[in-house]
C-alpha positions, 0 to 999 in steps of 0.5 A: 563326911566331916561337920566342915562339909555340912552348913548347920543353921547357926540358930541351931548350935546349942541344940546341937550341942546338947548331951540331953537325951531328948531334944524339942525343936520349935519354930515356923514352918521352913525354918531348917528344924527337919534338914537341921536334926536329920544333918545332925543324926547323919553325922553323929551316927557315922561316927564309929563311937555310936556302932550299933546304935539305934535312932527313932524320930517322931515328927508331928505333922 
């Protein structure tokens, strides 16, 4: 799957975009933070460059 293929909130680039290691998303409920992060994982953790790596989310309810 390509990032063409996927529609990312566009409030949501520079936290994309980030080479920090974490990243705290804040905002209203229905936002687009969860479906937002978890398109984000998909596709960097496709990519053959991150093989073996490991993802942990925590999300406070």
């Amino acid at each position: 799957m390509s990032t063409a293929a996927v529609q990312f909130n566009a409030n949501f680039r520079d936290m994309n975009q980030t080479k920090k290691r974490y990243r705290a998303f804040k905002g209203s409920a229905g936002s687009g933070k969860s479906v937002n992060v978890a398109q984000d994982f998909i596709i960097k953790l496709s990519d053959p460059k991150y093989k073996g790596a490991n993802l942990k989310v925590n999300h406070k309810i």
